[in-house]
C-alpha positions as CSV (number, residue, x, y, z in Angstrom):
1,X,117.4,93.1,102.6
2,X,115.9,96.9,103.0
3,X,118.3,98.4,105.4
4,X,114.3,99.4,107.4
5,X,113.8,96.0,108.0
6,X,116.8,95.0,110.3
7,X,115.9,95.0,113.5
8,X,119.2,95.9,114.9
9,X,118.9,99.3,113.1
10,X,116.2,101.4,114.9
11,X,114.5,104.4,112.9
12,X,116.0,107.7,114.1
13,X,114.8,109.0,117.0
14,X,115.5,112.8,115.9
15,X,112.2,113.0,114.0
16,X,109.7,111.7,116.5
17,X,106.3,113.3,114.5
18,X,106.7,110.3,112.0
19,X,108.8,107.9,114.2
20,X,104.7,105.7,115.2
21,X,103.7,105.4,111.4
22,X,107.3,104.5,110.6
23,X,107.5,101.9,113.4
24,X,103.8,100.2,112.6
25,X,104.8,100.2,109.4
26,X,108.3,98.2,110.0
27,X,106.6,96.3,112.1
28,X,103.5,94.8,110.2
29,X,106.5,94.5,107.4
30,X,108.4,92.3,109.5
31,X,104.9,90.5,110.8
32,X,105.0,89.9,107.0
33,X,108.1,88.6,106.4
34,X,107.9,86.1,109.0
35,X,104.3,84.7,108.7
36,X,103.6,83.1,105.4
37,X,100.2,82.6,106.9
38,X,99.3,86.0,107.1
39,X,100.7,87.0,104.0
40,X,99.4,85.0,101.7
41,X,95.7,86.2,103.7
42,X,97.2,89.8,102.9
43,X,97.9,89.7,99.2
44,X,95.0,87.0,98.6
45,X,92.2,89.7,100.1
46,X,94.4,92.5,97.8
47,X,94.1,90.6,94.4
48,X,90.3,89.2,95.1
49,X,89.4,93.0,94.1
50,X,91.0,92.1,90.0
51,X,89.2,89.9,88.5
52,X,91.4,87.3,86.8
53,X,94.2,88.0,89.1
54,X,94.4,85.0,91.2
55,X,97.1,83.7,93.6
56,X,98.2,80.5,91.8
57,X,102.0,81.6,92.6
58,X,101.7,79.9,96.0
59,X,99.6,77.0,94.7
60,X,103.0,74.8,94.6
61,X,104.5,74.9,98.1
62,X,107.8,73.0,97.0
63,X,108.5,76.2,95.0
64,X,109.8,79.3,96.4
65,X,107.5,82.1,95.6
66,X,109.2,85.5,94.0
67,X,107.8,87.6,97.1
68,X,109.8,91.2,97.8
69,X,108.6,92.8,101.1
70,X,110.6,96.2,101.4
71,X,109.6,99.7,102.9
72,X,110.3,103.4,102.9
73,X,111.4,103.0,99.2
74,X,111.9,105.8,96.7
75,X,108.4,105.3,93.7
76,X,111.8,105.5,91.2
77,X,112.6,102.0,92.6
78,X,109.4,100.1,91.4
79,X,110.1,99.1,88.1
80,X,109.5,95.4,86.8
81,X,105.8,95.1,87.0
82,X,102.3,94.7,84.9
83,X,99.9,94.7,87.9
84,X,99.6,98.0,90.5
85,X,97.6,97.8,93.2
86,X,97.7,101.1,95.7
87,X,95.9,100.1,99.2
88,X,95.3,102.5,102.2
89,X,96.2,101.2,105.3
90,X,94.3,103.7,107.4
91,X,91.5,104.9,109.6
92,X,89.7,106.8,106.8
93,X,88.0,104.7,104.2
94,X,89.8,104.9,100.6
95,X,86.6,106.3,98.3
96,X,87.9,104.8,94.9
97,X,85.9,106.9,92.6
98,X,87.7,110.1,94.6
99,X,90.8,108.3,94.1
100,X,90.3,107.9,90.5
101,X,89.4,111.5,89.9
102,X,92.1,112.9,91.4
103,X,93.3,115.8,89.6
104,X,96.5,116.5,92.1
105,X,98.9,115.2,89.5
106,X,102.2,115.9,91.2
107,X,105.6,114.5,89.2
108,X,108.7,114.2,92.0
109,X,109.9,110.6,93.2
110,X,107.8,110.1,96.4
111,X,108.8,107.5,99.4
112,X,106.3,104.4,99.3
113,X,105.7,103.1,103.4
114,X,105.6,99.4,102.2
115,X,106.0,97.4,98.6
116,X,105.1,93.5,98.7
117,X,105.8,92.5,95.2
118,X,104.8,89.4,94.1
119,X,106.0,88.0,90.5
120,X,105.1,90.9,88.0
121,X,102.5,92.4,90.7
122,X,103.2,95.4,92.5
123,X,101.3,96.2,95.8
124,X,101.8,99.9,97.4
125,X,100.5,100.5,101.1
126,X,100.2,104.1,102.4
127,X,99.9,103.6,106.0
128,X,98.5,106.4,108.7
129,X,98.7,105.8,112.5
130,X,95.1,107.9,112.6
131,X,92.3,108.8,110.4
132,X,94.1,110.6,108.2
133,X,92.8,110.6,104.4
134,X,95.8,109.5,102.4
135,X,93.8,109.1,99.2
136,X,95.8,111.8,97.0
137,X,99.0,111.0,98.5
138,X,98.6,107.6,97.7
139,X,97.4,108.4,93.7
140,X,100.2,110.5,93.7
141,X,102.6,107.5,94.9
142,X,100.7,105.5,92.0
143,X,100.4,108.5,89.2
144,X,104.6,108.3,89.8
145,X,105.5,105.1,89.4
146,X,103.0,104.8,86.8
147,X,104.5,107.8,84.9
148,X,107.9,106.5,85.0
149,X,106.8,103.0,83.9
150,X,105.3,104.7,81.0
151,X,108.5,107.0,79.8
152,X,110.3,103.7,80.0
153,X,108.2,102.0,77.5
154,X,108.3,104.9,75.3
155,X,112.1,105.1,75.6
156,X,112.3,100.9,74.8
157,X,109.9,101.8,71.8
158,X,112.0,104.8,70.3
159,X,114.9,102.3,70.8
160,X,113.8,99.5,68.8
């Protein structure tokens, strides 16, 4: 389990100018976890926008679906996946053509707030506790884990 999640375990108080996003985010992580209802709702109104991508994983309830739910974790961590989906969970709406043509291509191993990964689907949620535009920050969390999905795949290749 991600160390953020245990409720025993509160965030640090020393840095209280993040401590509201942090604890929303734990918090609709947990909310998560512990209502199948709600996630499912979650990650079905997340994969509606890719066409062909449905949500036959959770079509068999005697199976266990593979369903991670961690936050705060480093982009480097994200490995094992064919499907990326980056979603703003803030008051400012997420323009997609400004989040395509984002030119603030920024290489370093940023912090992801929350990662639901579902099978070989990868789900990456910026979340702001105001209107705060998080549109390059989140490209940038994308670009990264993108990036070093890429140079892994080259590497393989070379190696074969």
């Amino acid at each position: 389990m991600n160390s953020h999640l245990n409720l025993f375990k509160p965030y640090s108080k020393e840095d209280r100018e993040y401590q509201l996003e942090n604890d929303l985010t734990r918090a609709l992580a947990i909310c998560l976890q512990e209502e199948p209802a709600f996630l499912y709702e979650v990650i079905k109104e997340v994969f509606k926008h890719k066409t062909g991508h449905d949500t036959s994983a959770f079509e068999d309830i005697s199976e266990e679906a593979d369903i991670t739910i961690s936050i705060q974790e480093d982009s480097s961590n994200i490995t094992d996946y064919n499907h990326l989906f980056a979603v703003s969970l803030s008051g400012a709406h997420l323009d997609i053509e400004s989040f395509f043509d984002s030119n603030h291509k920024r290489e370093y191993d940023p912090i992801c707030d929350l990662i639901i990964q579902v099978g070989d689907s990868v789900i990456i949620i910026e979340a702001k506790r105001d209107n705060t535009d998080c549109t390059h920050q989140l490209y940038n969390q994308a670009y990264n884990i993108w990036k070093k999905s890429k140079s892994r795949e080259d590497d393989e290749k070379m190696q074969d």
